[in-house]
C-alpha positions as CSV (number, residue, x, y, z in Angstrom):
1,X,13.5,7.9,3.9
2,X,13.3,4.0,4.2
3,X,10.5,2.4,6.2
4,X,11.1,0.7,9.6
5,X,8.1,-1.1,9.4
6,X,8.0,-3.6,6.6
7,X,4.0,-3.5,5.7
8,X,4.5,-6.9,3.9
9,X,0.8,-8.0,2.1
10,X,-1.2,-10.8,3.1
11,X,-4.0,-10.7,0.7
12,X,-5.8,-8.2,-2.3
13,X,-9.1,-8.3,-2.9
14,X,-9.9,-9.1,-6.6
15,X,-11.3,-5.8,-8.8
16,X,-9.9,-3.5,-5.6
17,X,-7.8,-0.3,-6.1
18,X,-4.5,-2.4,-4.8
19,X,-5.6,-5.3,-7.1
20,X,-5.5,-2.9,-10.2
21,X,-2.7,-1.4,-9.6
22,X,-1.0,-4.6,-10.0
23,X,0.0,-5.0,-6.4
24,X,-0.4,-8.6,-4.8
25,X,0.2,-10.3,-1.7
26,X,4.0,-10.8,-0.9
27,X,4.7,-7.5,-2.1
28,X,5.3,-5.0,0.7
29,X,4.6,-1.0,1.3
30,X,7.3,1.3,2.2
31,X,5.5,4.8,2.1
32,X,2.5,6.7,1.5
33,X,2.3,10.0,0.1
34,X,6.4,10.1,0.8
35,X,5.6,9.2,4.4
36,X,7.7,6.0,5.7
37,X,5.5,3.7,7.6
38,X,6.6,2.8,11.0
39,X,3.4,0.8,12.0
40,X,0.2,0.1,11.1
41,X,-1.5,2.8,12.4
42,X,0.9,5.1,9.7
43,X,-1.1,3.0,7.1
44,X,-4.5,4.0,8.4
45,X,-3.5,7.4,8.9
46,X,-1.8,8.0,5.8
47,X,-4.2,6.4,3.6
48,X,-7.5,8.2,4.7
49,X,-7.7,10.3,1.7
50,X,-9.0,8.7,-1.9
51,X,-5.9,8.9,-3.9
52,X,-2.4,8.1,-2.6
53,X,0.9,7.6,-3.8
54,X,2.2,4.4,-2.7
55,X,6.1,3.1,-3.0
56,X,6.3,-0.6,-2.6
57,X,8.5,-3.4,-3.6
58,X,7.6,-6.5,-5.1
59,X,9.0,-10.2,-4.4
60,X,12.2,-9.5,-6.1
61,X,12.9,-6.6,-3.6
62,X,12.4,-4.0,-6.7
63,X,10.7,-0.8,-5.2
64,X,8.1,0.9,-7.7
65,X,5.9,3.8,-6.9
66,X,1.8,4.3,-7.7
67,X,-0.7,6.6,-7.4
68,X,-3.8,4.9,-6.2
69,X,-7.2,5.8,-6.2
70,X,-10.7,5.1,-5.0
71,X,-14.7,5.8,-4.7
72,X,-15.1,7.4,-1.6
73,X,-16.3,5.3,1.3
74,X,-14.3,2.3,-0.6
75,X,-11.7,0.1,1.0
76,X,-8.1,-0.2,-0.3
77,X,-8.5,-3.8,-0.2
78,X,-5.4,-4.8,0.8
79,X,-4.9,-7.1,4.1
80,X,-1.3,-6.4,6.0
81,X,-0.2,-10.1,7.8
C-alpha cells in the first residue's frame, strides 16, 4: 500500500529515537506499523505506542524499513514540514 501523504522531515532532534535510527530531515515516512499515512493525524495515531515499524525513503527516493523504539513518555523527535 503506498502513502498518499508524503510525511517529508523537517528536522531530528540529536540523541532521539529517529536520530538513531539514522533517519534525518529530507527523508520522508511512508507507513507505520504497515499503515500508509494519509495525514498527519495517521502519524499521531499510529505512532502512540513505544516501538514502531517505520518504512521511509531517504533523499535518493530508496525506501528502507525500521523498527523504532522509545522510553515511555519520550518523543520521537522528528518534526514533519
Amino acid at each position: 500500500m503506498s502513502a498518499l501523504y508524503d510525511a517529508r522531515i523537517l528536522s531530528v532532534d540529536e540523541g532521539s529515537p529517529v536520530d538513531d535510527a539514522g533517519i534525518a530531515a529530507g527523508m520522508s515516512v511512508r507507513t507505520v506499523d504497515g499503515h500508509a499515512l494519509m495525514d498527519y493525524i495517521d502519524w499521531l495515531w499510529w505512532s502512540a505506542g513505544d516501538v514502531i515499524e517505520v518504512t521511509g525513503c531517504d533523499l535518493d527516493g530508496d525506501c528502507f524499513d525500521v523498527e523504532l523504539s522509545r522510553e515511555p513518555g519520550q518523543g520521537w523527535g522528528i518534526t514533519f514540514a
